[in-house]
C-alpha positions in Angstrom: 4.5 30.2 5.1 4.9 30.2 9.1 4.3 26.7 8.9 6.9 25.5 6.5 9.5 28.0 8.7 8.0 26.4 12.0 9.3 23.1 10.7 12.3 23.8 8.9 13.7 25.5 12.3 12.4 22.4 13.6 14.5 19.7 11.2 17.3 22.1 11.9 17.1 21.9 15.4 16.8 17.8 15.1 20.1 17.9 12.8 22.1 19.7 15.4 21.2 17.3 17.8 21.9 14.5 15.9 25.1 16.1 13.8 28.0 13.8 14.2 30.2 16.8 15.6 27.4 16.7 18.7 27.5 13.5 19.0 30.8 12.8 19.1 32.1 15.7 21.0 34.7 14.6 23.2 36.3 16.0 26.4 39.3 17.4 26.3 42.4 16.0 28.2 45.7 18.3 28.6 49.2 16.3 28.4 51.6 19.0 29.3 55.3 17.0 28.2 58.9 17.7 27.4 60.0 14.9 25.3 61.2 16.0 21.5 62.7 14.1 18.6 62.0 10.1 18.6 60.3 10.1 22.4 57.8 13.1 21.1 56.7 11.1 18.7 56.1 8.4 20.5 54.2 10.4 22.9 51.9 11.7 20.2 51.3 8.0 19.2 50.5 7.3 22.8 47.7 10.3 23.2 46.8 9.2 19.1 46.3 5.3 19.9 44.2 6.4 23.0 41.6 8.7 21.4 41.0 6.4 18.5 40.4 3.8 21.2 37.2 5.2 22.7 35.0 8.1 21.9 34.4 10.2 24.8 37.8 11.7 25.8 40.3 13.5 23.6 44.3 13.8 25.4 46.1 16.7 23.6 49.6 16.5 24.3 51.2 19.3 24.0 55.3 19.9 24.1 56.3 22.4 26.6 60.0 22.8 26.4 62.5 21.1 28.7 62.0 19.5 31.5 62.6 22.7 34.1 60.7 24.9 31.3 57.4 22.2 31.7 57.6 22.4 35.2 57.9 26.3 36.1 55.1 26.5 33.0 52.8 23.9 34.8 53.5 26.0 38.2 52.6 29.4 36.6 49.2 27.7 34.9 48.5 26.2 38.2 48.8 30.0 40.0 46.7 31.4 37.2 44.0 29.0 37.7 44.4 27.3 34.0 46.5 24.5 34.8 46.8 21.1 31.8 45.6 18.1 33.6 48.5 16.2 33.4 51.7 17.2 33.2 55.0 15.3 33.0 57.8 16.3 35.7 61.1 15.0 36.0 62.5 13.3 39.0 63.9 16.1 40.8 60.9 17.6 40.8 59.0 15.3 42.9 59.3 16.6 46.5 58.4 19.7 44.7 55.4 18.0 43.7 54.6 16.8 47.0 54.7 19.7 49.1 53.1 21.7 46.4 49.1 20.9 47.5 48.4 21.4 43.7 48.5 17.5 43.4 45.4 15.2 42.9 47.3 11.8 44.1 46.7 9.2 41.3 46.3 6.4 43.7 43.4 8.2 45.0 42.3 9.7 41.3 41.9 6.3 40.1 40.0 5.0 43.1 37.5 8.0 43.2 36.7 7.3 39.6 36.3 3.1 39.7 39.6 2.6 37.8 42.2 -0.6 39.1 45.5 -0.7 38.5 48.2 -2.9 39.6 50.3 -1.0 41.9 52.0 -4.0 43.2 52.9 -4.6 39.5 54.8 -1.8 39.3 58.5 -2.1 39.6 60.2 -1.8 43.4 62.4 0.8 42.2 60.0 3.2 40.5 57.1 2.8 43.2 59.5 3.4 46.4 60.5 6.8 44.4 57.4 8.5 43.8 54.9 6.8 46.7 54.3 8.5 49.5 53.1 7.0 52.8 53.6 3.9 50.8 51.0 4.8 47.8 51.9 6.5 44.5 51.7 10.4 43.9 52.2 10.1 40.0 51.7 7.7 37.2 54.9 6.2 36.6 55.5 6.6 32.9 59.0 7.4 31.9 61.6 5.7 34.4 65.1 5.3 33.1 68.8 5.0 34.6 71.9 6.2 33.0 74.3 3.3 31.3 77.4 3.7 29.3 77.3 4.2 25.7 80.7 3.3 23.4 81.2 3.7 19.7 82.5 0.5 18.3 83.9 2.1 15.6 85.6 4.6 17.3 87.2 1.6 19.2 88.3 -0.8 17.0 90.6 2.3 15.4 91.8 2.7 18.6 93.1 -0.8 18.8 90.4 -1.3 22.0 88.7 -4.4 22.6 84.9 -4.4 21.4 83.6 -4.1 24.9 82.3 -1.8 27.3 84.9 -0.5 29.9 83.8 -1.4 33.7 86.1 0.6 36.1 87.3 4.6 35.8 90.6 3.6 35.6 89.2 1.2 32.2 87.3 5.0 31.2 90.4 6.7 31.4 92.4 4.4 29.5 90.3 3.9 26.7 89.7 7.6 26.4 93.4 8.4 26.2 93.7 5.9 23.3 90.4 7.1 21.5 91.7 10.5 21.6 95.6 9.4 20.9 94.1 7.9 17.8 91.9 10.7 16.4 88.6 10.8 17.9 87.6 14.4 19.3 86.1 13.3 22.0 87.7 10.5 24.6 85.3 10.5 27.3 82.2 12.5 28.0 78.3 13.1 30.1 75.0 14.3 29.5 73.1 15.1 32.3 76.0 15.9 34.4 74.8 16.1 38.1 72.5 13.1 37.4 74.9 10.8 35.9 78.6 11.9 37.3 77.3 13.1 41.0 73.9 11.4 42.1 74.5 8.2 40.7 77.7 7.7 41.1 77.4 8.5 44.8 74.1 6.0 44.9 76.1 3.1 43.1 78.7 3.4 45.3 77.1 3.6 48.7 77.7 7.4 49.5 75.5 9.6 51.0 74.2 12.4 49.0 72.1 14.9 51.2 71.1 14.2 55.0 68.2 12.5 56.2 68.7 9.6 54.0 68.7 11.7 50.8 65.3 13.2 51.7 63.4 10.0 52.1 63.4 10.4 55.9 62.4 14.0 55.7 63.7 17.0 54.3 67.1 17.5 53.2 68.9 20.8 54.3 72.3 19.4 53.7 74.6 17.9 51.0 76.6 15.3 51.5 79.0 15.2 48.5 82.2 17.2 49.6 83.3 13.4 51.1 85.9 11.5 50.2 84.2 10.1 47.3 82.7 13.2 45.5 86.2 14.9 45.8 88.2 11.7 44.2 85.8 11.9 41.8 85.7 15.2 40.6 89.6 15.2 41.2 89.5 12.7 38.5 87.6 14.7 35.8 88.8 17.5 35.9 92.3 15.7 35.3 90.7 14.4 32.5 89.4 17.7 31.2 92.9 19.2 31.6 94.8 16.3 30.2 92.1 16.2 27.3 90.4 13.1 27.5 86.9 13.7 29.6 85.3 16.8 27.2 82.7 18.4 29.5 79.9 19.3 26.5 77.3 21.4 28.8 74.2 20.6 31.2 71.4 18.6 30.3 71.4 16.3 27.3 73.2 18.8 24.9 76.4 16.3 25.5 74.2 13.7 23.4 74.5 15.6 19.8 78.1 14.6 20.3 77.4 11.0 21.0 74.7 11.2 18.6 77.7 12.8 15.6 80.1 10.0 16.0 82.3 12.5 17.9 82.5 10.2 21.4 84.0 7.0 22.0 82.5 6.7 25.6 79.8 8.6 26.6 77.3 8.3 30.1 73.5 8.8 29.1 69.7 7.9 30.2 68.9 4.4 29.2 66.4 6.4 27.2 69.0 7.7 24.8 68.8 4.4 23.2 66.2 5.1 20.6 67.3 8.8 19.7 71.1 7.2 19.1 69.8 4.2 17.3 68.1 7.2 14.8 70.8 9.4 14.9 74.0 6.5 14.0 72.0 4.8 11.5 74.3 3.9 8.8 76.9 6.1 10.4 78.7 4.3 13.7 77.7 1.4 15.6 77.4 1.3 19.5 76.6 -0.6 21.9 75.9 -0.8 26.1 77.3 -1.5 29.2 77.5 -0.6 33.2 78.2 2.5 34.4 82.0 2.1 35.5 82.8 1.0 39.3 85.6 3.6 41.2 88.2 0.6 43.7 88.1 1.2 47.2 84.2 1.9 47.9 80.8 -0.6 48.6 78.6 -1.8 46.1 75.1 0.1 46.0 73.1 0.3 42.8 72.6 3.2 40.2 68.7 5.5 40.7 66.1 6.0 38.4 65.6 9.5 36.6 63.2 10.1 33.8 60.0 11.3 35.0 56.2 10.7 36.3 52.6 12.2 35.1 51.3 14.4 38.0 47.6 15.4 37.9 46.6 19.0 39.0 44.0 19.9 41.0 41.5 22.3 39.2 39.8 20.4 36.9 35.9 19.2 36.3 35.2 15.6 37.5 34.4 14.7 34.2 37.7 15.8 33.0 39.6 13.5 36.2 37.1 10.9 34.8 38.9 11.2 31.7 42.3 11.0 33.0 41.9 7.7 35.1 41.1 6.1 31.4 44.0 7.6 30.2 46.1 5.9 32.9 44.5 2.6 32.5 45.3 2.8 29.1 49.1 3.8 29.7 49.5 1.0 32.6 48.3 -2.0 30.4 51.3 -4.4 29.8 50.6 -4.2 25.9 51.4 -0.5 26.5 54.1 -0.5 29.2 56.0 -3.0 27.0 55.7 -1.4 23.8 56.5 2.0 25.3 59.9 0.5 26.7 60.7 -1.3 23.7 60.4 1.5 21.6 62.2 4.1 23.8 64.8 2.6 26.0 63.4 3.4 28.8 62.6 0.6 32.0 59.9 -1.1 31.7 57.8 0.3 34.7 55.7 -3.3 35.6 56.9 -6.6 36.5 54.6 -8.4 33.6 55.7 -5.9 30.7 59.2 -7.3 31.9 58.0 -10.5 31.4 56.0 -9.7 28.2 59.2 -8.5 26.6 61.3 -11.6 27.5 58.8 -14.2 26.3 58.5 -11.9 22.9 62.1 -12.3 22.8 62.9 -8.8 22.8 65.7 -8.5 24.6 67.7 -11.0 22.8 67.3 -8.5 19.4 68.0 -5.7 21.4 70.9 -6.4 24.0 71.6 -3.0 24.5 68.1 -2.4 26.2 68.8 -5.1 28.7 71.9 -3.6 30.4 69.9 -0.9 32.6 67.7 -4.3 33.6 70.7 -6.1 34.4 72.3 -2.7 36.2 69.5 -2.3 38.2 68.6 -5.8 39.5 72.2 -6.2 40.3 72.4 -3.5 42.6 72.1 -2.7 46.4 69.5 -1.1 47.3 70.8 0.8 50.7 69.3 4.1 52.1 72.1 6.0 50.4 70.9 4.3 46.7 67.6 4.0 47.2 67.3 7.2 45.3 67.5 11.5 45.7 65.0 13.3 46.9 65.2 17.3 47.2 62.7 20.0 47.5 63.4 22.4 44.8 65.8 20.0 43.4 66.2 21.5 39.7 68.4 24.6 41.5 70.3 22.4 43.9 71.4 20.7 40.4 72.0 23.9 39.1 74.0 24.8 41.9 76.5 21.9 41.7 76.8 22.1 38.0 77.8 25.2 38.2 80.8 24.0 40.5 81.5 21.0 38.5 82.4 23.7 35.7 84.7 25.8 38.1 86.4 22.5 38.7 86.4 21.1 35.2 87.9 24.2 34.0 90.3 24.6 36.6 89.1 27.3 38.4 88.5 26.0 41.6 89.6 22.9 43.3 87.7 19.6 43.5 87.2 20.5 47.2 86.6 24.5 47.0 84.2 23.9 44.3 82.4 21.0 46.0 82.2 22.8 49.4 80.6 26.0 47.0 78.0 23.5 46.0 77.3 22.3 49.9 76.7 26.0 50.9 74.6 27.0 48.1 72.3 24.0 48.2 72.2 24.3 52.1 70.8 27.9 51.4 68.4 26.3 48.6 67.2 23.8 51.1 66.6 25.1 54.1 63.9 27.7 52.2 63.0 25.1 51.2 62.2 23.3 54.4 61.3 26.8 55.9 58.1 27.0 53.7 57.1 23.4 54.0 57.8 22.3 57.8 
């Protein structure tokens, strides 16, 4: 009887060892992101395409709210010790990032773990942003650049030629007859800082901070109570008060009206495209253009937003061995350009570029080609080469909050922007205090 328990314990023991759950236990991977609707699907496909790719490494991504939300809940994990391995960060959040010390650079992730990527593949715009010291920080991923949206339909009731306006002065005219002719909304933004304060200084040649926007060091000023900045909120909130720019909140929460058929012109991230094309289907059609040029200042080019994968310190080398797949995997030019054709955001690498002209993608999608075509066009100068803040998300905060005394007429163009200079000031030079 102790015999025939002696080697049933013993076939049990063999099973365990053998079970497929043993043997294909993988390690796990945590994808902290804030991309919902089409873009967190795709994001699930991403992670879902990867682990059915390999066996040893399982990426769990896992939706963490907005972009602000992912980041403060990527910096709380990170002070409690239990921090995802990846997490995605927008733009503003990269000097953040980089003064942080929670940061395993991927350049130096990749080479510790005998991965190779490309970085000289990587597009001139996207690697300048997030390198530092002339090597990158974070894994580009999710680059975009804001375009101009219209509703053709929208138009053609208007009696408006089926293009996309180029100048304000076109904006304001077409939104006067959008809304003369019924349409609720004339004009409007999401992402108001980004795409009606940052880029519009950066595309035409205006400083936005000191110190070359942050790239030459750390920003304790704002630059955007000039000339331009005041002409241009001077503008909107003209419009707001004359009832053809609608100010619909911070964010993307102005996109649910582009997205109802409500807006006849609307400013957006490139990667709006694939949650619009979802949203009008069999409702409106719509189609791109360039964000509109203001006479009287230089040409310099619009800056990328979107956002990069940072790696936390923190993990088991196993784990970072696991990660450096993972971004092998993402920066394949199969990947890069199915990821951009899919979303609408830039296509991060020179050869998915090319991939996606020879596949003759962007000849069935034209409107994906404009924030190409916006991009290559423009003049890269020290004033567009992009925006680089440390605790950017509350210097945003802090001009929003002035572009909404001016929009609703509370304060002057000037008073409110002046408001926004002091605030950041005090926002950045605690900043600088802590990091110097």
């Amino acid at each position: 009887m102790k015999a025939l328990l002696a080697r049933t314990v013993a076939l049990l023991a063999v099973a365990v060892l053998v079970s497929p759950s043993a043997a294909l236990a993988r390690t796990d991977i945590q994808w902290w992101h804030a991309m919902t609707a089409v873009l967190g699907e795709r994001i699930n496909e991403i992670a879902a395409k990867f682990n059915a790719s390999q066996n040893d490494y399982e990426v769990k991504a896992v939706y963490k709210g907005s972009y602000p939300d992912t980041l403060n809940a990527a910096i709380a994990a990170y002070r409690a010790k239990q921090p995802p391995h990846i997490v995605q960060v927008y733009e503003v959040g990269t000097q953040t990032m980089l003064s942080s010390g929670a940061v395993y650079p991927v350049f130096q992730l990749v080479k510790d773990h005998g991965v190779t990527i490309d970085w000289n593949d990587v597009i001139p715009p996207v690697k300048s942003y997030y390198a530092s010291g002339g090597n990158l920080y974070s894994m580009a991923f999710n680059s975009s650049t804001p375009v101009l949206f219209y509703n053709k339909d929208l138009f053609k009731k208007a009696g408006l030629p089926d293009r996309a306006p180029t100048t304000w002065d076109e904006v304001e005219a077409a939104a006067r007859k959008l809304v003369a002719s019924g349409a609720r909304c004339g004009f409007s933004a999401a992402w108001p800082s980004w795409t009606l304060m940052e880029n519009m200084h950066a595309l035409h040649d205006q400083p936005f901070a000191d110190h070359a926007n942050g790239f030459d060091g750390l920003a304790t000023t704002l630059k955007i109570n000039g000339p331009f900045g005041v002409k241009m909120m001077e503008l909107l909130q003209r419009g707001a008060k004359e009832g053809w720019f609608t100010y619909n909140g911070r964010l993307n929460k102005a996109e649910a009206n582009m997205g109802n058929g409500e807006c006849g012109v609307f400013l957006s991230s490139s990667a709006y495209i694939g949650n619009l094309t979802r949203a009008s289907e069999g409702k409106f059609t719509w189609a791109t253009g360039p964000l509109p040029r203001m006479g009287g200042f230089p040409q310099g080019s619009s800056i990328i937003g979107g956002a990069t994968l940072w790696v936390l310190k923190g993990a088991k080398p196993e784990e970072y061995r696991g990660v450096a797949q993972f971004f092998r995997y993402l920066a394949s030019t199969e990947n890069q350009a199915w990821w951009a054709g899919v979303t609408g955001y830039l296509p991060i690498s020179n050869s998915a570029v090319k991939a996606m002209e020879a596949s003759g993608h962007f000849q069935k999608n034209p409107q994906q080609r404009t924030a190409i075509t916006q991009m290559q066009l423009g003049k890269v100068t020290p004033n567009s080469q992009g925006i680089r803040l440390g605790n950017f998300p509350s210097v945003r905060d802090a001009i929003e909050e002035q572009m909404e005394n001016i929009f609703s007429g509370k304060k002057t163009a000037k008073q409110g922007l002046d408001d926004a200079v002091a605030k950041s000031s005090d926002i950045l030079k605690e900043f600088a205090a802590l990091y110097k």
